[in-house]
C-alpha positions as CSV (number, residue, x, y, z in Angstrom):
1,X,183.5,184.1,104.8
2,X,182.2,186.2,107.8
3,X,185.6,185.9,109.5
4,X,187.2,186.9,106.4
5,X,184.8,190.1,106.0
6,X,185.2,191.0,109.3
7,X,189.0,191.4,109.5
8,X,189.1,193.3,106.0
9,X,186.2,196.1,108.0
10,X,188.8,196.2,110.7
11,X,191.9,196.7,108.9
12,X,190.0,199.6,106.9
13,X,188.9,200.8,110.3
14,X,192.3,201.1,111.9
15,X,193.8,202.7,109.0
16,X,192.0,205.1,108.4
17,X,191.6,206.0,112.7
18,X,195.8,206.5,111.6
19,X,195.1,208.8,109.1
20,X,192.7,211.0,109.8
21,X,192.5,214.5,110.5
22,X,191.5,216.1,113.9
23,X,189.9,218.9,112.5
24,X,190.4,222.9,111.2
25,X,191.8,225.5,112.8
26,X,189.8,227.2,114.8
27,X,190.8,231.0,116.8
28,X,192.0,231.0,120.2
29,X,191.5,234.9,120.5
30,X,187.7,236.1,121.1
31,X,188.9,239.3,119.7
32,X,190.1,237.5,116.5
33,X,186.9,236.2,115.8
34,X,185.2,238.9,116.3
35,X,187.1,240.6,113.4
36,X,186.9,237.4,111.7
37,X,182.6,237.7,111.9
38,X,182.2,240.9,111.0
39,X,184.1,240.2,108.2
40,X,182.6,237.2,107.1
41,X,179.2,238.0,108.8
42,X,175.7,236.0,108.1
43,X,174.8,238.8,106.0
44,X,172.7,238.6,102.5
45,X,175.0,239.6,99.9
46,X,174.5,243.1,98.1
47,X,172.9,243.0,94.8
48,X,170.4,240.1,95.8
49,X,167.0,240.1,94.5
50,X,164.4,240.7,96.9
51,X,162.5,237.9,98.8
52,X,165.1,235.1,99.2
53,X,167.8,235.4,101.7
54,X,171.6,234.1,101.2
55,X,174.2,233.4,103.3
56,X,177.9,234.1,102.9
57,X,179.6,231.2,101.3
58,X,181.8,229.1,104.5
59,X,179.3,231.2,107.3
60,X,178.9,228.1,108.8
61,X,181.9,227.1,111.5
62,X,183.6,224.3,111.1
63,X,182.9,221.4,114.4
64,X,186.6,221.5,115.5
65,X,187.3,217.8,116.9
66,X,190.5,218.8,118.7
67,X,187.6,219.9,121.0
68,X,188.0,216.2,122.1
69,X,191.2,216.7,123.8
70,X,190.6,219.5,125.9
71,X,188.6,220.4,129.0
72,X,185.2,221.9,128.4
73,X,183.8,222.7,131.5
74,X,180.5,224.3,130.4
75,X,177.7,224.1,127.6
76,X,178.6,228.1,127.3
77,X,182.0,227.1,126.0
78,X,181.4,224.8,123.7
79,X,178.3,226.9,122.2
80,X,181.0,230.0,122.0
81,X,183.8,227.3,120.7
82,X,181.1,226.1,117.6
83,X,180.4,230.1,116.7
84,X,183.4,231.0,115.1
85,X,183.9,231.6,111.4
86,X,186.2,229.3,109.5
87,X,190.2,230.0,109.4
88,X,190.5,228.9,106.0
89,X,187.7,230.5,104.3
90,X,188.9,234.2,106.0
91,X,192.5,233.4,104.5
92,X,190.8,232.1,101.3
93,X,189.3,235.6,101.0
94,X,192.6,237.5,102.1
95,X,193.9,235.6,99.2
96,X,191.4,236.3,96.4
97,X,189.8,233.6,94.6
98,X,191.9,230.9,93.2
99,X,192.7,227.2,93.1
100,X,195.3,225.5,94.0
101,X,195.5,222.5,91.5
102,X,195.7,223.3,87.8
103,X,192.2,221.8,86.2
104,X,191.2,221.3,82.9
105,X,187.7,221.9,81.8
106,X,187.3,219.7,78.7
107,X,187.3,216.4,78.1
108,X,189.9,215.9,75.6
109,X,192.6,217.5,78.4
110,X,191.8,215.0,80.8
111,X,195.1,212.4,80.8
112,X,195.7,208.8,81.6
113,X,193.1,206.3,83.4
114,X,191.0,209.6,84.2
115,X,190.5,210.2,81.0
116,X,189.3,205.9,81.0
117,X,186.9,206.5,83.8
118,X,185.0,209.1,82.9
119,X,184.3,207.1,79.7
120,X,182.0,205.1,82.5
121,X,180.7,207.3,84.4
122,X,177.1,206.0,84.0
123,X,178.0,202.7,84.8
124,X,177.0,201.8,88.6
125,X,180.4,200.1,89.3
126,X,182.1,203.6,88.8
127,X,184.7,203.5,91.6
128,X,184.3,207.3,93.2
129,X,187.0,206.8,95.4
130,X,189.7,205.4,92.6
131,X,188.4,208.8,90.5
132,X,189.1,211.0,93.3
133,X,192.8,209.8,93.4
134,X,193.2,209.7,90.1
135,X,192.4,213.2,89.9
136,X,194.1,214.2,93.1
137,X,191.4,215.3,95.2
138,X,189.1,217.4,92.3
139,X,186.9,214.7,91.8
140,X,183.7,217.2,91.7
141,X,185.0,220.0,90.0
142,X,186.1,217.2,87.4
143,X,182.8,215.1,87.4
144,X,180.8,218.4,87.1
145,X,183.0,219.6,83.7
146,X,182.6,216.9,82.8
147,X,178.7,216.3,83.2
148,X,177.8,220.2,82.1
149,X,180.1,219.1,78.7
150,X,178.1,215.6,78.0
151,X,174.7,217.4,78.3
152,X,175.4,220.6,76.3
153,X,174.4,222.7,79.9
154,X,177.2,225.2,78.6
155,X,175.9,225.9,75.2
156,X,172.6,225.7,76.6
157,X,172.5,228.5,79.1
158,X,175.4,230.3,77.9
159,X,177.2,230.2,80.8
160,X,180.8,231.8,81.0
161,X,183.6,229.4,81.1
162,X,185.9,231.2,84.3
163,X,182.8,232.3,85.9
164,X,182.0,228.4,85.7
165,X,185.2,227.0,86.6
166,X,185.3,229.4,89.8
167,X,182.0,228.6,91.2
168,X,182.8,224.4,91.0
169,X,186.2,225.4,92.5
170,X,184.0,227.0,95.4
171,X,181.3,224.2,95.6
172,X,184.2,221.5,96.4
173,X,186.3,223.9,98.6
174,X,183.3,224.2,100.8
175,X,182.8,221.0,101.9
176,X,184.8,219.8,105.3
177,X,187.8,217.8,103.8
178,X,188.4,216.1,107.3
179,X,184.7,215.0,107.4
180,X,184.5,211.1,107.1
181,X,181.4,211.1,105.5
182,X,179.8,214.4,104.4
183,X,182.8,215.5,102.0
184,X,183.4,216.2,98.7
185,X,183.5,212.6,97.5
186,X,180.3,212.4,99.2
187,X,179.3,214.6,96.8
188,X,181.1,213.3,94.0
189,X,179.5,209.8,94.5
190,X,175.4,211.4,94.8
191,X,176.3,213.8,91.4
192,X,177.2,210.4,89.7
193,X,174.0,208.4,90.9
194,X,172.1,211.5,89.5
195,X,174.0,211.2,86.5
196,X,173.0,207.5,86.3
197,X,169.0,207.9,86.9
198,X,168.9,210.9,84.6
199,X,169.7,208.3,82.1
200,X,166.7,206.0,83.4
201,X,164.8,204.9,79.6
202,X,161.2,206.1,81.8
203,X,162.2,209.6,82.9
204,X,165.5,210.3,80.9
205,X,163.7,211.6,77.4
206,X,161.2,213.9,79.4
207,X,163.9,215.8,80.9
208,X,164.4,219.4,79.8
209,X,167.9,221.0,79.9
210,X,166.8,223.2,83.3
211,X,165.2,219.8,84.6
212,X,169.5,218.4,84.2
213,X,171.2,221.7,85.2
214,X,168.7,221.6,88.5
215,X,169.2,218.1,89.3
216,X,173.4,218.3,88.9
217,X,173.9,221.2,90.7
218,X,171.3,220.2,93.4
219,X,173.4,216.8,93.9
220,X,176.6,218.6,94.3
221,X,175.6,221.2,96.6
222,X,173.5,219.2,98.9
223,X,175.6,218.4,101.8
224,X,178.0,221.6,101.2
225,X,179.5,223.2,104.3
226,X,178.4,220.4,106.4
227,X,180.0,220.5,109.9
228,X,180.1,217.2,110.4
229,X,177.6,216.9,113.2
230,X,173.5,216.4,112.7
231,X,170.9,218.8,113.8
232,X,169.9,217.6,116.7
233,X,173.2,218.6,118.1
234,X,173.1,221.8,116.7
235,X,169.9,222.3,118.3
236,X,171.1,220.9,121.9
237,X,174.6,223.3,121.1
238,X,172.0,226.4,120.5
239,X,173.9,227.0,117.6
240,X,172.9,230.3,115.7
241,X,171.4,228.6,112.6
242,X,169.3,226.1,114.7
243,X,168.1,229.7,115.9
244,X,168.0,230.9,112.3
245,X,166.2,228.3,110.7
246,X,163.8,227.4,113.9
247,X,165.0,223.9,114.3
248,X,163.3,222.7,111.1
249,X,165.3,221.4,108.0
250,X,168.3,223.3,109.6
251,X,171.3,221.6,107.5
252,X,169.1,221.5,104.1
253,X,168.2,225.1,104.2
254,X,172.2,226.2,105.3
255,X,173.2,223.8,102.1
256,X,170.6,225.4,99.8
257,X,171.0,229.1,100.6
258,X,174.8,228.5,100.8
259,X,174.6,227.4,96.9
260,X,172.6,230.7,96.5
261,X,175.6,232.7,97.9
262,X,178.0,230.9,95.8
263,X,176.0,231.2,92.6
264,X,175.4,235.2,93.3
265,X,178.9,235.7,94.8
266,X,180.1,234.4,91.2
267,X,177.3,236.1,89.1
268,X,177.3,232.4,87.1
269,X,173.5,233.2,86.2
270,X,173.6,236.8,86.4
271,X,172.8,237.0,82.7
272,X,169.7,235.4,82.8
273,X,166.1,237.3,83.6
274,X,165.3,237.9,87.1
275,X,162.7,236.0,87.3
276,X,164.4,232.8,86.1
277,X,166.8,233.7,88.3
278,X,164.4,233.1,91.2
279,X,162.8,230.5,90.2
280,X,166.2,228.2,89.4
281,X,166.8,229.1,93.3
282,X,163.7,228.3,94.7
283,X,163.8,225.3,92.9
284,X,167.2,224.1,94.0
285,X,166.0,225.1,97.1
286,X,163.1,222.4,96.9
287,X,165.2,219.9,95.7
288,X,168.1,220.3,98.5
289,X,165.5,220.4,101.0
290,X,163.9,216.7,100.2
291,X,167.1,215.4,101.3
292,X,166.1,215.7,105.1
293,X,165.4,212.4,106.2
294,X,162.7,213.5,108.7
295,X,160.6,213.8,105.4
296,X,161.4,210.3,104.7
297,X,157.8,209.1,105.0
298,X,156.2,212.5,103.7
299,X,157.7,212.2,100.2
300,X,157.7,208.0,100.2
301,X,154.1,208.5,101.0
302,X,153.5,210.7,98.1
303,X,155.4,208.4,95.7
304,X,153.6,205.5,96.8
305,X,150.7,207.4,96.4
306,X,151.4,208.5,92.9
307,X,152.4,204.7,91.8
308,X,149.3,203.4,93.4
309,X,146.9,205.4,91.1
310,X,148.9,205.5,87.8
311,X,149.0,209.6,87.8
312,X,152.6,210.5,87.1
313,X,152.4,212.6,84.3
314,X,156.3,213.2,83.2
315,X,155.2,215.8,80.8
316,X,153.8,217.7,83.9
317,X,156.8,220.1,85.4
318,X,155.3,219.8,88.5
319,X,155.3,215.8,88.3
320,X,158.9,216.0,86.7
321,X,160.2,217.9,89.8
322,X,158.6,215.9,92.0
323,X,161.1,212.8,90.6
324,X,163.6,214.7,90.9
325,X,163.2,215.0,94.1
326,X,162.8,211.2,94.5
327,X,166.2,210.7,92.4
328,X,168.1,213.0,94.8
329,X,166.5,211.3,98.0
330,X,168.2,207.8,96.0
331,X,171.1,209.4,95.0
332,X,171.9,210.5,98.7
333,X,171.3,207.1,100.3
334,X,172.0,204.8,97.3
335,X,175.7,203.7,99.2
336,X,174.3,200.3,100.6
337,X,173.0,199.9,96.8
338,X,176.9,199.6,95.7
339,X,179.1,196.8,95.1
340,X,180.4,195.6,98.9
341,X,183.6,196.9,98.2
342,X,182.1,200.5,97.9
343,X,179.7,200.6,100.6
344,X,181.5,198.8,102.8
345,X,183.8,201.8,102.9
346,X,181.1,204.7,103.0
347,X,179.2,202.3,106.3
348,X,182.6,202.8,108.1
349,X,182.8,206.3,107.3
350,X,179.0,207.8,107.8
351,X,179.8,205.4,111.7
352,X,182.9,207.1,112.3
353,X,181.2,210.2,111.8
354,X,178.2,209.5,114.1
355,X,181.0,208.1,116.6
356,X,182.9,211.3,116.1
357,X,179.6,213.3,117.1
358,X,179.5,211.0,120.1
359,X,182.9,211.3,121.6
360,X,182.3,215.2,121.4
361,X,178.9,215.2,123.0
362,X,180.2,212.6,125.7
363,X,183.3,215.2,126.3
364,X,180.9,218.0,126.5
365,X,178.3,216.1,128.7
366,X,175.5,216.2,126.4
367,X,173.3,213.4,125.7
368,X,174.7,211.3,123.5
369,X,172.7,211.4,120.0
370,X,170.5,207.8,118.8
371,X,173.7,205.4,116.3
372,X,176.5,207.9,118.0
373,X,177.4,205.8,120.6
374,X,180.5,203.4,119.5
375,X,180.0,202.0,122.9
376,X,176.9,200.5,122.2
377,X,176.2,200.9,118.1
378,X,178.1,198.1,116.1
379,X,178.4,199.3,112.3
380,X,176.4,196.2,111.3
381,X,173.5,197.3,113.8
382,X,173.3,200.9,112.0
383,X,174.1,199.5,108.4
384,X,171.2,196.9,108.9
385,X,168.5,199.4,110.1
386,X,168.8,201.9,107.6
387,X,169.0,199.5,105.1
388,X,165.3,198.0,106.5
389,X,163.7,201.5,107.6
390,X,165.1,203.6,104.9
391,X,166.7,202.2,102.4
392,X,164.8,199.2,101.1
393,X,161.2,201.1,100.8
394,X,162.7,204.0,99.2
395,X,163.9,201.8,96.9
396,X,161.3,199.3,96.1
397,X,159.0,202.0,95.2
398,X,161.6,203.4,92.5
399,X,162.0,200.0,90.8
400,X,157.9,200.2,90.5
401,X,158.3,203.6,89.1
402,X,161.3,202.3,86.4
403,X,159.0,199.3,86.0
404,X,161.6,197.3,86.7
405,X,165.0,198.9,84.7
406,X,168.2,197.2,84.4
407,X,170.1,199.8,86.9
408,X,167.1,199.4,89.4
409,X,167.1,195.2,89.3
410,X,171.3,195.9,90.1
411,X,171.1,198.1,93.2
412,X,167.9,195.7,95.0
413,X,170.5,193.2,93.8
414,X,173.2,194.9,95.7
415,X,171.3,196.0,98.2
416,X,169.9,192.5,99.5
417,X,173.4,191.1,99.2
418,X,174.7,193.5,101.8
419,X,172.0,193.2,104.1
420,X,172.8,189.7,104.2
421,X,176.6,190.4,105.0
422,X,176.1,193.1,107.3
423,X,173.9,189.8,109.7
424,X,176.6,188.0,109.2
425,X,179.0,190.2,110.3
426,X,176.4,190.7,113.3
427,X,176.2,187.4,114.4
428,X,180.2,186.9,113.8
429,X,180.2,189.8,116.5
430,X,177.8,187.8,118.9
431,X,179.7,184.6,118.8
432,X,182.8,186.4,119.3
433,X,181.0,188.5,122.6
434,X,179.6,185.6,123.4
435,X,182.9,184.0,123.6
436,X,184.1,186.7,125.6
437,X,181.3,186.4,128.0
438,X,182.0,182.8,128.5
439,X,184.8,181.9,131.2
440,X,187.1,179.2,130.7
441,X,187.4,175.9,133.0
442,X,190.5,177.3,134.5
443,X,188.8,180.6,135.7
444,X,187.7,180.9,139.4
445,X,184.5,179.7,140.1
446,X,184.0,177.3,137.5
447,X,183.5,173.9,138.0
């Protein structure tokens, strides 16, 4: 079975090394990207209300990995390299707004075996990366019609139909496409995990509408505009938003005032009172920012805590936020809580994007990041420590809090199955070393 396990990983593994992307475009001109940032400068945008900043949507530069084939001699370079705007957001905006695939918004316009799996989307087998080919690459822009359709968000807050349709359009576009890992589908896969503890029987009938529109959009936009590279080597990189945020929760605070941008740049809630206004960001912000795992034991502490004495009162806002919160940090790690077949496939992509990180930081001559090194980080190494360190308490704790649901019972289910496979494709690795290690009786100096 191991052997068998094994050689399906590495199949996956070299085709998908075939087929993937090296990276965007980046400028080879300094002059051409210094028109390209003032153009597209960090700036808040005009017309924001006072007391929260935005960025400009795609301000963050894409990591270009074709870095890896050429000769960086200095730190200098490499900072100067990682500072320039985004080639395909500058001609996005030469271009005006627009999308490139025809979409439809409502559910009865949605063809063929599409149309099928959307009719399951709350089911936990839902096969995110079958739904994004099925509808050729828009799988979040779909989901997220979708979604706002089911739970009445669009009657609800009035929201404008184009306005809408433009704003998903940018959420997707934003994320790297040549990311293994932190992509759209990435996205895609933690909207429809909310989706599917929104429907939990103990928190589902407290929720309000606001309570749904935070958690969807905060599931979407979490990751958006990732580069593809952690904060530790933006930090060592001395990039400007490791300077702009102080080196705390840099990613989480790029994705949530990123979403700001997008939501003012499209004036999607520009109907609604000021204050609401401020308050729906603030609390997206909240949300998006729970997702940095250097929290991990701050917020598993407090739910713990919460459990322990009995005091989660659902009809509370406060408390109701609070699990939302806790639902996002599942929905963003939930992939070892999938059927094999699915996280199998996200294990090999989140490694090849630590591995990617790794190759650039060795090319650069940085130190090399903790799970980048392919040299000496097997996949079943990483898989099997976050599943013990972060993974498994997270999600003990919410099967205490769903007193033990159907849908939690099936992910510890999961979850313990892989664990199980990933040590057995470990020690399949060590015999197979070991092996290695081991001369034969015909090699010199053996008896």
């Amino acid at each position: 079975m191991s052997l068998v396990l094994h050689s399906s990983l590495k199949l996956r593994q070299t085709e998908r090394r075939r087929d993937k992307s090296l990276g965007a475009v980046s400028f080879e001109s300094p002059d051409q990207n210094a028109v390209c940032s003032r153009t597209l400068g960090d700036g808040g945008l005009k017309g924001a209300p006072a007391g929260l900043q935005s960025e400009r949507r795609g301000s963050y530069p894409s990591i270009d990995l074709r870095l890896l084939n050429r000769e960086l001699s200095t730190k200098r370079k490499v900072k100067r390299l990682l500072s320039f705007q985004r080639y395909l957001h500058a001609q996005r905006r030469l271009r005006g707004p627009g999308f490139q695939n025809s979409l439809h918004l409502l559910d009865e316009d949605y063809q063929g075996q599409a149309v099928h799996m959307l009719s399951k989307v709350g089911t936990w087998s839902f096969d995110i990366f079958l739904f994004d080919r099925l509808s050729n690459g828009n799988s979040l822009v779909t989901l997220l019609c979708h979604l706002f359709n089911v739970y009445g968000l669009i009657r609800h807050f009035q929201l404008d139909m184009v306005k809408l349709h433009r704003f998903f359009g940018m959420v997707q576009e934003d994320y790297h496409s040549q990311n293994p890992y932190h992509n759209a589908i990435h996205a895609t896969d933690v909207t429809q995990a909310m989706h599917c503890y929104l429907q939990e029987p103990k928190i589902a009938h407290h929720l309000t509408p606001l309570d749904v529109f935070l958690a969807l959009l905060a599931a979407a936009a979490h990751d958006v505009d990732h580069p593809g590279v952690n904060q530790s080597f933006l930090i060592k990189t001395k990039h400007h938003l490791a300077s702009l945020y102080q080196n705390s929760s840099v990613l989480e605070n790029h994705h949530w005032r990123s979403l700001v941008g997008m939501l003012r740049e499209c004036s999607l809630l520009s109907h609604l009172p000021p204050s609401t206004l401020r308050d729906i960001e603030q609390q997206l912000g909240s949300l998006i920012l729970a997702t940095d795992i250097s929290r991990q034991n701050e917020f598993l502490g407090r739910f713990k805590s919460h459990l322990d004495n009995k005091d989660l009162q659902l009809e509370d806002a406060g408390h109701r936020h609070f699990m939302l919160q806790m639902a996002l940090k599942c929905a963003d790690v939930c992939n070892p809580c999938r059927d094999w077949e699915l996280s199998s496939q996200w294990s090999e992509r989140v490694c090849e994007e630590f591995y990617r990180q790794g190759d650039l930081e060795r090319k650069c001559h940085l130190e090399i990041s903790p799970l980048c090194d392919q040299q000496l980080e097997t996949i079943p190494v990483i898989q099997i420590g976050f599943i013990t360190y972060i993974v498994e308490p997270l999600f003990e704790e919410w099967m205490r809090f769903t007193n033990g649901s159907l849908l939690a019972n099936n992910m510890l289910g999961h979850l313990k199955r892989n664990k199980a496979l990933w040590r057995q494709l470990l020690h399949t690795q060590h015999k197979q070393a070991a092996g290695r290690a081991t001369p034969s009786r015909g090699g010199t100096g053996v008896p």
